[in-house]
PDB file as gemmi writes it, atoms N, CA and C in Angstrom:
CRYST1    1.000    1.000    1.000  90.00  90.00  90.00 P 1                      
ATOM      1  N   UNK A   1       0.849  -1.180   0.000  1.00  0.00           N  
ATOM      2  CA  UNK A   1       0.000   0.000   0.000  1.00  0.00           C  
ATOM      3  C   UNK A   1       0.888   1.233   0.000  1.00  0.00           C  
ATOM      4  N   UNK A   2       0.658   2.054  -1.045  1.00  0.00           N  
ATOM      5  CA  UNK A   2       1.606   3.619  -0.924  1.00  0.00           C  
ATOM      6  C   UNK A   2       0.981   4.401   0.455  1.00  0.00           C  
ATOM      7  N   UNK A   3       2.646   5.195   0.767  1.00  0.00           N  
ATOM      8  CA  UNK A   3       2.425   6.026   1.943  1.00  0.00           C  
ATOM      9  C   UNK A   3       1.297   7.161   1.163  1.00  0.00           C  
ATOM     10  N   UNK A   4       0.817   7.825   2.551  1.00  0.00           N  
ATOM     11  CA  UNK A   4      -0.087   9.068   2.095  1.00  0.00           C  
ATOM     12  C   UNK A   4       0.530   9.749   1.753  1.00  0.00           C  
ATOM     13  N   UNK A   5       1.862  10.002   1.628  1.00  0.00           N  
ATOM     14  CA  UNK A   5       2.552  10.941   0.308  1.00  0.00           C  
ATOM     15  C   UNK A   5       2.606  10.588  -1.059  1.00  0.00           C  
ATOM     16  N   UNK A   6       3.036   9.428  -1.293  1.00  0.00           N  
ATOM     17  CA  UNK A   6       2.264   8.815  -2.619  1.00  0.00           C  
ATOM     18  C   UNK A   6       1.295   9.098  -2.995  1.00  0.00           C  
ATOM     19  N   UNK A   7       0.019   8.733  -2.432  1.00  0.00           N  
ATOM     20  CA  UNK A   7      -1.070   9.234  -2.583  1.00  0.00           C  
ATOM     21  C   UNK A   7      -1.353  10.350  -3.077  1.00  0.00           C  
ATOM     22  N   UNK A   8      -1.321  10.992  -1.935  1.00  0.00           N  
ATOM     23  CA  UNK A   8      -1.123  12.987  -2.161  1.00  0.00           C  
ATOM     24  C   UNK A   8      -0.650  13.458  -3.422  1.00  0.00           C  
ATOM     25  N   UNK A   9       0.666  12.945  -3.721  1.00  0.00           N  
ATOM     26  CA  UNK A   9       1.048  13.054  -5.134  1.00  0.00           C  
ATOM     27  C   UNK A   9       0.555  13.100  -6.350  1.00  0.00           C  
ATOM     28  N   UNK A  10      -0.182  11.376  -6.193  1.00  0.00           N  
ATOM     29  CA  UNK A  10      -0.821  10.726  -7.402  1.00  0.00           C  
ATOM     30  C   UNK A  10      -1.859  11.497  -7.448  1.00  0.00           C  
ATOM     31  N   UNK A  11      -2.828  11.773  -6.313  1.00  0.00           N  
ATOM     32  CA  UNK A  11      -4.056  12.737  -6.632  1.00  0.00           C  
ATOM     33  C   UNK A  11      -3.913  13.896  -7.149  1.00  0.00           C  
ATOM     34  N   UNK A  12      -2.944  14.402  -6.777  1.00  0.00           N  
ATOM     35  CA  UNK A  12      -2.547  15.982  -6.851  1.00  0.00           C  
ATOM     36  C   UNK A  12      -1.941  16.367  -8.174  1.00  0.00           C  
ATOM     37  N   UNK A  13      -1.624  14.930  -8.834  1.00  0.00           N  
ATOM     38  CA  UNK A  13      -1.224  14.906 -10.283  1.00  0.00           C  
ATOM     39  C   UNK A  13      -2.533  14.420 -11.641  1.00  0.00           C  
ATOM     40  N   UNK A  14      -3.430  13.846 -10.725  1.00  0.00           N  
ATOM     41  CA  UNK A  14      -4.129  13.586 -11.503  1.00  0.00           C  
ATOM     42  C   UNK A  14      -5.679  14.899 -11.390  1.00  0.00           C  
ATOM     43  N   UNK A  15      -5.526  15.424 -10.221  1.00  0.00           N  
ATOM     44  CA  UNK A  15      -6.460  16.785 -10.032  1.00  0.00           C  
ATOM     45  C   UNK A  15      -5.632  18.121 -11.093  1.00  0.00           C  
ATOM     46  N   UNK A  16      -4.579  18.013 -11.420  1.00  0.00           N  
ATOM     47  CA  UNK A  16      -4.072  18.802 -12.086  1.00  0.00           C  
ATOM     48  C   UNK A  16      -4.047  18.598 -13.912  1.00  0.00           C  
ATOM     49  N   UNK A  17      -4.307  17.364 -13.832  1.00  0.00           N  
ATOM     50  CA  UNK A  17      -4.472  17.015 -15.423  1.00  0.00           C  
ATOM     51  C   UNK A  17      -6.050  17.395 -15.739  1.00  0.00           C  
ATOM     52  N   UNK A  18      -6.960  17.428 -14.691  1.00  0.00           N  
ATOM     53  CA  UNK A  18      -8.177  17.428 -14.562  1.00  0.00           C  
ATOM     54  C   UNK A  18      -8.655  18.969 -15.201  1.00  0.00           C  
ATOM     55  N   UNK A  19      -7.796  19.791 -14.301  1.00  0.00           N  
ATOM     56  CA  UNK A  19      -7.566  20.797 -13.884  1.00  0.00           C  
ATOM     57  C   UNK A  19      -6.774  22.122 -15.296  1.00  0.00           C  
ATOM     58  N   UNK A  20      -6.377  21.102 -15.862  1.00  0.00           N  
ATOM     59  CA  UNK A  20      -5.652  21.761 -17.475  1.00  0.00           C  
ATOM     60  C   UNK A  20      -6.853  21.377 -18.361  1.00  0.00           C  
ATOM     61  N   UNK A  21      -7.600  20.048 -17.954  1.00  0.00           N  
ATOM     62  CA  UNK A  21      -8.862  19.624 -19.078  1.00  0.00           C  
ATOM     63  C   UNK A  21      -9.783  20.933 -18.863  1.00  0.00           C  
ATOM     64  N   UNK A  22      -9.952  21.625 -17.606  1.00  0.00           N  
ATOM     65  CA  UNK A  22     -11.241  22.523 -17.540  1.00  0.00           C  
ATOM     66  C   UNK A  22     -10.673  23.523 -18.186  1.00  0.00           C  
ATOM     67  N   UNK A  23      -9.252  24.339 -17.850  1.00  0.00           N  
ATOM     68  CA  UNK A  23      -9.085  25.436 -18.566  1.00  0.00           C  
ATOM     69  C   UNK A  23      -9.226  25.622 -20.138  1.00  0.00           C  
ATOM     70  N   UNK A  24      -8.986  24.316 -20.762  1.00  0.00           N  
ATOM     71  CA  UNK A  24      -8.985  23.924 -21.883  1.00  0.00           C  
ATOM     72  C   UNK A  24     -10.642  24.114 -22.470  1.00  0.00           C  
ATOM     73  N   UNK A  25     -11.647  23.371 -21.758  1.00  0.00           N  
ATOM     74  CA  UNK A  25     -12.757  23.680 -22.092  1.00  0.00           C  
ATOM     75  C   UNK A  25     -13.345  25.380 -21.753  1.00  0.00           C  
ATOM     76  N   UNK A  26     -12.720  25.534 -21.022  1.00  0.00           N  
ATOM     77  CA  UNK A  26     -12.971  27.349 -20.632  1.00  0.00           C  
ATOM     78  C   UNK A  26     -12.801  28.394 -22.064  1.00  0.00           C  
ATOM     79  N   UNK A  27     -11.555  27.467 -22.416  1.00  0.00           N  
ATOM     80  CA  UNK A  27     -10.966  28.564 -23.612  1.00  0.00           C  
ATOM     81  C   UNK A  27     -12.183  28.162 -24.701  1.00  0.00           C  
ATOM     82  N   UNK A  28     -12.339  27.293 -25.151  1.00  0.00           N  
ATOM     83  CA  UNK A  28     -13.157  26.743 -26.035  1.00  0.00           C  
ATOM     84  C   UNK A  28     -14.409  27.401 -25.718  1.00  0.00           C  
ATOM     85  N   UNK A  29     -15.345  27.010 -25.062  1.00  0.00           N  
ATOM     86  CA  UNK A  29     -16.182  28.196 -24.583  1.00  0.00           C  
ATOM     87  C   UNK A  29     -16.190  29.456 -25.125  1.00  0.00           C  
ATOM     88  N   UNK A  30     -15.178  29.993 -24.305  1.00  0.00           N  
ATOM     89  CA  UNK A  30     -14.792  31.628 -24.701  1.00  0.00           C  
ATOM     90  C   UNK A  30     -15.050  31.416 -26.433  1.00  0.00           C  
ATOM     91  N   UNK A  31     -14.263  30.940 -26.861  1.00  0.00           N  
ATOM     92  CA  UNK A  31     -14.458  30.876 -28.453  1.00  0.00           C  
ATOM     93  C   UNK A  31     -15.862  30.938 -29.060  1.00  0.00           C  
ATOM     94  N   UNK A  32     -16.334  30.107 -28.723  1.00  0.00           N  
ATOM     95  CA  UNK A  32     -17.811  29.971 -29.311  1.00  0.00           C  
ATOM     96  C   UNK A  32     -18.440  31.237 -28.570  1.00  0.00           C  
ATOM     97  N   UNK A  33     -18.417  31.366 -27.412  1.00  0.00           N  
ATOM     98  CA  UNK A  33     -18.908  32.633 -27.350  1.00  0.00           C  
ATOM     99  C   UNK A  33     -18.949  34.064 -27.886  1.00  0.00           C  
ATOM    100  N   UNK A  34     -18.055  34.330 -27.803  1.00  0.00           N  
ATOM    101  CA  UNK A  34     -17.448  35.489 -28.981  1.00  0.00           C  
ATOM    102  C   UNK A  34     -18.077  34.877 -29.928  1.00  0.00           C  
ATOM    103  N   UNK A  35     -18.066  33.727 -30.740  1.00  0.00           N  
ATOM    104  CA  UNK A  35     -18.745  33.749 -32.253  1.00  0.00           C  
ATOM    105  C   UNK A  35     -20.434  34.164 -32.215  1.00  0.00           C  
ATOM    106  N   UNK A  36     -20.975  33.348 -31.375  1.00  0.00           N  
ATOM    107  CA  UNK A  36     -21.965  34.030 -30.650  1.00  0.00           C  
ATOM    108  C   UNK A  36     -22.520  35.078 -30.335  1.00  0.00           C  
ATOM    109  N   UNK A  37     -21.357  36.020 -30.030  1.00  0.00           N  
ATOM    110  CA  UNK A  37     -22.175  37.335 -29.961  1.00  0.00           C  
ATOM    111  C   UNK A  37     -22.267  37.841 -31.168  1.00  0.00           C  
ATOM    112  N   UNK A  38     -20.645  37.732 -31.450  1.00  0.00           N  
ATOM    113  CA  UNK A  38     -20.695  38.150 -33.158  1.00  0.00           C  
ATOM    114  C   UNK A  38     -21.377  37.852 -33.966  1.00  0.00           C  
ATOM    115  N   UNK A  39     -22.188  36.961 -33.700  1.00  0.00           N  
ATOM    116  CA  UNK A  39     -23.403  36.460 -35.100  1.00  0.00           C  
ATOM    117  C   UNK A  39     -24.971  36.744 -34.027  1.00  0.00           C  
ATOM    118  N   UNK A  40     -24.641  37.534 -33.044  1.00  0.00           N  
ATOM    119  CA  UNK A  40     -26.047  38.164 -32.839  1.00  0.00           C  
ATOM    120  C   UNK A  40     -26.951  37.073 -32.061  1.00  0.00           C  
ATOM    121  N   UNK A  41     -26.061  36.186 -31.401  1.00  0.00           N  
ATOM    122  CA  UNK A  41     -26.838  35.144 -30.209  1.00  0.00           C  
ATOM    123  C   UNK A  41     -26.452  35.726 -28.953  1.00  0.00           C  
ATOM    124  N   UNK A  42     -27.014  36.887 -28.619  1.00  0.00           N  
ATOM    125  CA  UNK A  42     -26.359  37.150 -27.157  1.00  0.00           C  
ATOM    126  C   UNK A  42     -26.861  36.495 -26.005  1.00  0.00           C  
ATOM    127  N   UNK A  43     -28.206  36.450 -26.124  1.00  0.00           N  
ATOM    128  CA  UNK A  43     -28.878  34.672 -25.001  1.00  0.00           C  
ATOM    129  C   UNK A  43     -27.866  33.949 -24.512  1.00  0.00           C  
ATOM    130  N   UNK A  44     -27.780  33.155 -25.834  1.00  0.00           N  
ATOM    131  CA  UNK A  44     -26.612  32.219 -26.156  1.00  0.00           C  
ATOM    132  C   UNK A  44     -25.488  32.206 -25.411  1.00  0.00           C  
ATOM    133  N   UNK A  45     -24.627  33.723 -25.807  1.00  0.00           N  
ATOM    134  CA  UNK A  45     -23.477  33.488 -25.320  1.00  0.00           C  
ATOM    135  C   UNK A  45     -23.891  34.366 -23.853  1.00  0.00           C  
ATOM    136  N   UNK A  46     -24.507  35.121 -23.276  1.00  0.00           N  
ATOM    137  CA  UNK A  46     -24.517  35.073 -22.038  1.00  0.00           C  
ATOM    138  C   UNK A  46     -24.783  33.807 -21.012  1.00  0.00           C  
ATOM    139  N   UNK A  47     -25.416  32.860 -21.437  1.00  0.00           N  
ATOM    140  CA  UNK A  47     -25.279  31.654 -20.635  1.00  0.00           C  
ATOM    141  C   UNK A  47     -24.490  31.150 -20.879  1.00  0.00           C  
ATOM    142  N   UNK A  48     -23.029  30.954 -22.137  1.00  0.00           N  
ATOM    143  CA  UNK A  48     -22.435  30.388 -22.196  1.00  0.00           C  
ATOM    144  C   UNK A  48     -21.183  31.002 -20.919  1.00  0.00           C  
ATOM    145  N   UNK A  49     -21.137  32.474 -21.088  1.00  0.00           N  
ATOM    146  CA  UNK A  49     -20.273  33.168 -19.728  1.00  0.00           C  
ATOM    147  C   UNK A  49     -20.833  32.551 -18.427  1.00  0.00           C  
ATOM    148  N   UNK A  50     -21.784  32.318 -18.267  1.00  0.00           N  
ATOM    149  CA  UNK A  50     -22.310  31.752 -16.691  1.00  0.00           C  
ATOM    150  C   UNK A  50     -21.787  30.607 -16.704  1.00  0.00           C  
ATOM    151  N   UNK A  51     -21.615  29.862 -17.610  1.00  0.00           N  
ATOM    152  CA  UNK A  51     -20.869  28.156 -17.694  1.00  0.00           C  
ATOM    153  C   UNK A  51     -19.408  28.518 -17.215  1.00  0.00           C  
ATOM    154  N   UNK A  52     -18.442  29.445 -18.060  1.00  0.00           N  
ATOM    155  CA  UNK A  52     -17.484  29.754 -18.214  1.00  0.00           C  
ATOM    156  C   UNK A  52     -17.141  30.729 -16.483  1.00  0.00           C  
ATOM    157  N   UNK A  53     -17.983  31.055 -15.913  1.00  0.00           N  
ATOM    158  CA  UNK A  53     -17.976  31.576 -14.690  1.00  0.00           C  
ATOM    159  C   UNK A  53     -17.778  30.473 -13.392  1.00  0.00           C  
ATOM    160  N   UNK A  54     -18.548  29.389 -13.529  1.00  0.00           N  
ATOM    161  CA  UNK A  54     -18.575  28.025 -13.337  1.00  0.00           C  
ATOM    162  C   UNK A  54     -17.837  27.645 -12.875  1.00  0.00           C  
ATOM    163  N   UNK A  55     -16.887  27.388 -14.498  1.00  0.00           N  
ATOM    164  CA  UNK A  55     -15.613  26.763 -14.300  1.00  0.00           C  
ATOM    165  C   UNK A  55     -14.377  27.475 -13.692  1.00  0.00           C  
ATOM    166  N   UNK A  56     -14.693  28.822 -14.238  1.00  0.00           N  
ATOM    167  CA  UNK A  56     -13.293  29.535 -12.833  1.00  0.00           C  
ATOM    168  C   UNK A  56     -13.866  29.340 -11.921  1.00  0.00           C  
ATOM    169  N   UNK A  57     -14.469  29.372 -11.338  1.00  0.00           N  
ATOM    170  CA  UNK A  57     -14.707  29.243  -9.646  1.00  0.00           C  
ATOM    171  C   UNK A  57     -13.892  27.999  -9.131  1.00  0.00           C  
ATOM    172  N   UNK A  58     -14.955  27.140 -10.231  1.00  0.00           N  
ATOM    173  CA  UNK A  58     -14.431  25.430  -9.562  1.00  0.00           C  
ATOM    174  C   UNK A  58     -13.107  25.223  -9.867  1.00  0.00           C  
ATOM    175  N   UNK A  59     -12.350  25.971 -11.190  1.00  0.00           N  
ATOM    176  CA  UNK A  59     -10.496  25.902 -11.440  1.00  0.00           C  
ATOM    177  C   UNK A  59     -10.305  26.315  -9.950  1.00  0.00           C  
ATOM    178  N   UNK A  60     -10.757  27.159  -8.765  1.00  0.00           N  
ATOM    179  CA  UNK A  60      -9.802  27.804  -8.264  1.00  0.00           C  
ATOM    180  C   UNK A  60      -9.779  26.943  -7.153  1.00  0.00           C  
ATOM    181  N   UNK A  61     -11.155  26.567  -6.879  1.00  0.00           N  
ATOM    182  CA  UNK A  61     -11.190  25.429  -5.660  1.00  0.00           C  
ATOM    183  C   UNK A  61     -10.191  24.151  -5.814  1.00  0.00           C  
ATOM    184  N   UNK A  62     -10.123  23.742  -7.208  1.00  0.00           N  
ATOM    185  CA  UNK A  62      -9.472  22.155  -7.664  1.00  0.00           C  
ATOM    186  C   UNK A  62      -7.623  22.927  -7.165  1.00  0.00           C  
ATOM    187  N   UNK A  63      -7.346  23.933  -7.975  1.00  0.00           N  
ATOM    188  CA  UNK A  63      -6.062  24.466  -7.316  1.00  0.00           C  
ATOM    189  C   UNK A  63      -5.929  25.031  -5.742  1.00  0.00           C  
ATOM    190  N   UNK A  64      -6.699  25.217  -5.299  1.00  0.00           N  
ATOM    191  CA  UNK A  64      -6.567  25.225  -3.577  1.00  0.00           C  
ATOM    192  C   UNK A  64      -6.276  23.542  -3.057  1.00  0.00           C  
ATOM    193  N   UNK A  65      -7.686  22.633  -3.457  1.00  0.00           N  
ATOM    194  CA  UNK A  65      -7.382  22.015  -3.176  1.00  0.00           C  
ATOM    195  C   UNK A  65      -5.719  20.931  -3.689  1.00  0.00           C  
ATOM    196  N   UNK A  66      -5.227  20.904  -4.849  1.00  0.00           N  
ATOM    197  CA  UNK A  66      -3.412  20.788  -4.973  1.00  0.00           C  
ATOM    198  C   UNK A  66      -2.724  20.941  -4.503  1.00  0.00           C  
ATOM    199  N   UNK A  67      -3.047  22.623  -3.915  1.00  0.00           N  
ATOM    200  CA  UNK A  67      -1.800  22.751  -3.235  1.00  0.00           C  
ATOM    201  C   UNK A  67      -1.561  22.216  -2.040  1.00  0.00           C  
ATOM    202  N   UNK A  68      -2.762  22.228  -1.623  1.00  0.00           N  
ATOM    203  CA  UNK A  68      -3.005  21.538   0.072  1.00  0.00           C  
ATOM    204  C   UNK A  68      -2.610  19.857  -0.274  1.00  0.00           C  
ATOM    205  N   UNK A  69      -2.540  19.445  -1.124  1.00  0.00           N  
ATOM    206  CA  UNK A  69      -1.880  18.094  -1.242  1.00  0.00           C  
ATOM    207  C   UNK A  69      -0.752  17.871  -1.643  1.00  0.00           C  
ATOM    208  N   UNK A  70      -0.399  18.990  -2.283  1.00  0.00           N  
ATOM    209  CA  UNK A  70       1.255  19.001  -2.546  1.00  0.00           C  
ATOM    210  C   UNK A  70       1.736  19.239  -1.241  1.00  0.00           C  
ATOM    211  N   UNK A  71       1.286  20.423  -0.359  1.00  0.00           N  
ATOM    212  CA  UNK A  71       1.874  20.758   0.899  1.00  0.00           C  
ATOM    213  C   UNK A  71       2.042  19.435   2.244  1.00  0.00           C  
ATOM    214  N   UNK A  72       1.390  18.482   1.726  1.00  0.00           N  
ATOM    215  CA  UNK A  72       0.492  17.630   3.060  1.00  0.00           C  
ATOM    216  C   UNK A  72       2.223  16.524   2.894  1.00  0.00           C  
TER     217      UNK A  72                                                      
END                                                                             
């Protein structure tokens, strides 16, 4: 069985791959949004910013929680 630093690690490496997947979908987002407004769906892309609001929040919690497992 790995020590809880192992652990800590492995999570903290795999919350961070997690963690590059959301920014990744953030940007993408952003993209379509902007096309969105630009073609006159502002509905559209204002709920798409509330998604994109979402996900920073929850990026910042997933990186609080890292560091506190890198630190541990």
């Amino acid at each position: 069985m790995p020590n809880n630093s192992d652990t800590n690690i492995a999570t903290a490496d795999a919350l961070t791959l997690l963690l590059h997947n959301q920014h990744a979908l953030a940007a993408a987002i952003e993209e379509v949004t902007k096309w969105l407004k630009d073609n006159g769906v502002g509905l559209v892309a204002d709920n798409a910013m509330t998604a994109i609001e979402t996900l920073d929040t929850n990026a910042q919690a997933i990186t609080n929680a890292i560091m506190r497992l890198r630190q541990a």
